[in-house]
C-alpha positions in Angstrom: 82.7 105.2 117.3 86.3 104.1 116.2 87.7 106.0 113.3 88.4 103.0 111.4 84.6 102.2 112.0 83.8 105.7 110.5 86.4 105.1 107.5 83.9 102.5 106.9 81.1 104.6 105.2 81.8 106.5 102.9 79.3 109.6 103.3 80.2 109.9 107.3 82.8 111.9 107.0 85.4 113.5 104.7 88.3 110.8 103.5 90.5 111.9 100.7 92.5 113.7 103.0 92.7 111.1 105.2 93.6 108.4 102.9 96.0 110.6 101.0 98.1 111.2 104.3 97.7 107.1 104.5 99.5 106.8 100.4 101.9 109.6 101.2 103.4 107.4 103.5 102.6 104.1 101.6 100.5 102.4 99.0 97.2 100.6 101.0 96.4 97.0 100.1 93.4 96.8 98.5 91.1 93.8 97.2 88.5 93.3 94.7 86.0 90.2 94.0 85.2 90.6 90.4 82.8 88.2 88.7 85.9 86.8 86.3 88.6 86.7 88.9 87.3 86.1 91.9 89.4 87.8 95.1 92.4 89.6 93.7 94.6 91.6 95.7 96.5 95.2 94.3 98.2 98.4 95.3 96.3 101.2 95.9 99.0 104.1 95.2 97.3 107.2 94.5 94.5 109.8 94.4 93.6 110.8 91.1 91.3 114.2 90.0 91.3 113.4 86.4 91.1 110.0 84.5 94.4 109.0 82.5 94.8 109.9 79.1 92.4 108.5 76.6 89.5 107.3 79.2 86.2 108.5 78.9 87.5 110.9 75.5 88.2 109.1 71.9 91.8 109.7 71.6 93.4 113.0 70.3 90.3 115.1 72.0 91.2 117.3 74.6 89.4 116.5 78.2 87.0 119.1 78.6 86.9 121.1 82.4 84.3 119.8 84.6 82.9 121.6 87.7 83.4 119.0 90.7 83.8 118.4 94.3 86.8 118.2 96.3 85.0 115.2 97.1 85.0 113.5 93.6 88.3 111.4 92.7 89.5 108.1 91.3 91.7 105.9 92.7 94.9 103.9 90.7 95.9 101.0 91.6 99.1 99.0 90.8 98.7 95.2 90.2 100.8 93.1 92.1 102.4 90.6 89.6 99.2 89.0 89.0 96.2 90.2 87.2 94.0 92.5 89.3 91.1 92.8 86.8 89.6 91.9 83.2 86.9 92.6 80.9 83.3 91.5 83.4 84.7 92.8 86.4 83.6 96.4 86.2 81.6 97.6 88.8 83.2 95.0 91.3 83.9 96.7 95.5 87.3 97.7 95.9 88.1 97.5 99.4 90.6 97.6 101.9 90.6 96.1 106.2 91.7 97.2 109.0 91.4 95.0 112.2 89.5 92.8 110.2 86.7 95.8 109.2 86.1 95.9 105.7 86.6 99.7 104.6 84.9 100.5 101.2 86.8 102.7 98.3 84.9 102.5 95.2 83.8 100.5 92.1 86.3 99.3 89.7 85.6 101.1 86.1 88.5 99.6 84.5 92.0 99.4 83.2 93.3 102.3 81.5 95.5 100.6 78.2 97.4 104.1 78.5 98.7 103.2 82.0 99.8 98.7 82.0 99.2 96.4 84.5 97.0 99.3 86.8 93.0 99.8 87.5 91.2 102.3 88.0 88.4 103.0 90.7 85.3 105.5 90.9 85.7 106.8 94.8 82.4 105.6 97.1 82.2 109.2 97.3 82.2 110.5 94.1 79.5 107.3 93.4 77.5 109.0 96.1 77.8 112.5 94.8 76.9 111.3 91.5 73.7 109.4 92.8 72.7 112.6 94.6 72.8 114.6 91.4 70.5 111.5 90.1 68.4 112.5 93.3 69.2 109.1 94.6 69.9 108.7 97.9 72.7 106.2 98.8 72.4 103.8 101.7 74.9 101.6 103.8 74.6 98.5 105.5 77.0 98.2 109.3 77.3 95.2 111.0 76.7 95.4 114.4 78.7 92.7 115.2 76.0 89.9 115.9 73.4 88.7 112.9 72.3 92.4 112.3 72.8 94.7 110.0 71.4 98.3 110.2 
């Protein structure tokens, strides 16, 4: 199996490091079809282990530690003159490709007003992690490459 194939899903193998040697070198092109935008196309330009300042806490309060996995991470992404996301398109894929194989990141949660004109994804693998704590147990399509999926 290719390693691009493997990139693919998400609970295969380990990625952050992977895709953090990727941004080191330059931001990944990622897209998103959200319900009030349709395809949009943005930077993805870092790995983030906390969420920017004022998500998730009413401002002023302090973000409180969280035990998590080296696993768990959001991703920020830079729009690209043009307006990667609004209010409806939460919970949209964000994706990138790679010889024309769709690679999954995470769901867009959002667009931090502390950080303009940038979005914010939930990683496919802290989504998994999450749904495991849920006792969920995530499952991915692959395309074999005729009309199958398995």
């Amino acid at each position: 199996m290719s390693p691009v194939f493997e990139m693919a899903n998400p609970v295969s193998l380990r990625r952050r490091y992977t895709i953090q040697k990727l941004l080191d070198v330059s931001p990944i092109i990622v897209y998103k079809v959200g319900v009030m935008t349709g395809l949009t196309m943005g930077r993805f330009v870092a790995i983030m282990d906390i969420p920017p300042h004022g998500w998730y806490t009413p401002e002023g309060e302090e973000m409180k530690e969280v035990d998590k996995e080296v696993d768990e991470w959001l991703g920020l992404i830079e729009w690209m003159g043009v307006l990667f996301a609004v209010g409806g398109n939460s919970g949209s894929l964000v994706f990138t490709r790679d010889d024309g194989i769709v690679i999954p990141l995470g769901i867009h949660v959002g667009s931090p007003t502390s950080m303009p004109n940038t979005s914010i994804f939930i990683s496919s693998e802290t989504f998994c992690l999450g749904s495991e704590t849920e006792c969920l147990e995530p499952r991915f399509c692959h395309y074999d490459g005729t009309t199958h999926f398995y």
